[in-house]
C-alpha positions in Angstrom: 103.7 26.1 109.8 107.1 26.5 111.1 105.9 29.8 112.3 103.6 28.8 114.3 105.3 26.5 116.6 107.7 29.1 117.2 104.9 31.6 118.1 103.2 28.6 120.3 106.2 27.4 122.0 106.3 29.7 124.3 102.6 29.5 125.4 103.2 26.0 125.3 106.0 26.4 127.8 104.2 28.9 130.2 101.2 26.6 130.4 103.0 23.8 131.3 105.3 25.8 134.5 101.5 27.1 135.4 100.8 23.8 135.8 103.5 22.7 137.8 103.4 26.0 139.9 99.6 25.2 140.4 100.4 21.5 141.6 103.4 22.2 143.4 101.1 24.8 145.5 98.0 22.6 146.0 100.4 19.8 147.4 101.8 22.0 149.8 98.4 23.9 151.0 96.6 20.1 151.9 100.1 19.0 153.3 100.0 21.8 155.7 96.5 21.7 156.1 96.1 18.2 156.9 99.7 16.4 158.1 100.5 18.6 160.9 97.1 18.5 162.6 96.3 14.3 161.9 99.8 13.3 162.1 102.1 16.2 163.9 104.1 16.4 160.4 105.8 19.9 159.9 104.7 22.2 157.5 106.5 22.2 153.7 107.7 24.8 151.8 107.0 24.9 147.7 109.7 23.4 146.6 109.7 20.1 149.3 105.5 19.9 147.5 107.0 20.1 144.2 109.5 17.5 144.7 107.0 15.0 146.5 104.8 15.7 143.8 107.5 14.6 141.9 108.3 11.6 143.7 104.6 10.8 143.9 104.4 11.0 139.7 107.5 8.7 139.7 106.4 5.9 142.5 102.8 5.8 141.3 102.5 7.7 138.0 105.3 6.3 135.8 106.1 8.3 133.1 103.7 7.8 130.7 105.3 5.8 128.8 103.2 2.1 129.0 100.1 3.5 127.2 97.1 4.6 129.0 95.0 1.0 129.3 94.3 -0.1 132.5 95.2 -3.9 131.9 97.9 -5.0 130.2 97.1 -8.7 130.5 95.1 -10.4 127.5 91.5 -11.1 128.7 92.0 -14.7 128.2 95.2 -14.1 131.2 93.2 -12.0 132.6 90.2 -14.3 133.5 92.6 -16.8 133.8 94.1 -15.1 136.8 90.8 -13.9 138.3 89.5 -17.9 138.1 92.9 -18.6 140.2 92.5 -15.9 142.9 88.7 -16.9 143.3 89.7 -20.4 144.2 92.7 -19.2 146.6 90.8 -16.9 148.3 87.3 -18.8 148.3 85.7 -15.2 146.7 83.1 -16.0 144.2 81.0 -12.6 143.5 78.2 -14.6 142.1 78.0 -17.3 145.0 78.1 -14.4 147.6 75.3 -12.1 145.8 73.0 -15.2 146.1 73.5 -16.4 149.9 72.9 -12.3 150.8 69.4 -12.9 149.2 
C-alpha cells in the first residue's frame, strides 16, 4: 500500500500543476481577449492570471474548508429569514404568479 502512494504521488502532483497551468492560461486568454477591447484594460501575462485566479479562489472560493452545502442556516432559520425579507421587501412569489394571470 505504501508503495503505491509513493508511485502515485507524483502523478498526483503533476495533475494538480496541469491544472493550475491550464487555469492560470484560460484566465489570461479571456482577460486579454475581452478586458482590453470592453474596458481598455492591458493585456496580462501568466503569472498576473494565475495570481487573480488566486485571488478570485480566495475572495469568492474560500478554501474549502465550510463543507460543500449551499445553506448553512437550518430550514426552520431559513424560512424564517425568507418570511422576513418577503414582508420588507413586499415580494411574495405566490401573490405575484397570480395577479400575472
Amino acid at each position: 500500500m505504501r508503495m503505491r502512494w509513493i508511485l502515485l504521488a507524483p502523478v498526483v502532483l503533476v495533475a494538480f500543476a496541469g491544472f493550475v497551468a491550464l487555469g492560470g492560461e484560460c484566465v489570461k486568454l479571456l482577460w486579454n481577449w475581452l478586458m482590453p477591447a470592453i474596458f481598455g484594460l492591458p493585456p496580462i501575462r501568466f503569472w498576473q492570471a494565475l495570481g487573480l485566479l488566486a485571488l478570485a479562489r480566495i475572495l469568492f472560493g474560500g478554501f474549502g474548508l465550510r463543507g460543500s452545502g449551499r445553506s448553512r442556516l437550518e430550514p426552520k432559520v431559513r424560512e424564517r429569514v425568507r418570511q422576513r425579507m418577503r414582508e420588507r421587501f413586499g415580494f411574495d412569489p405566490v401573490a405575484g404568479e397570480n395577479s400575472a394571470s
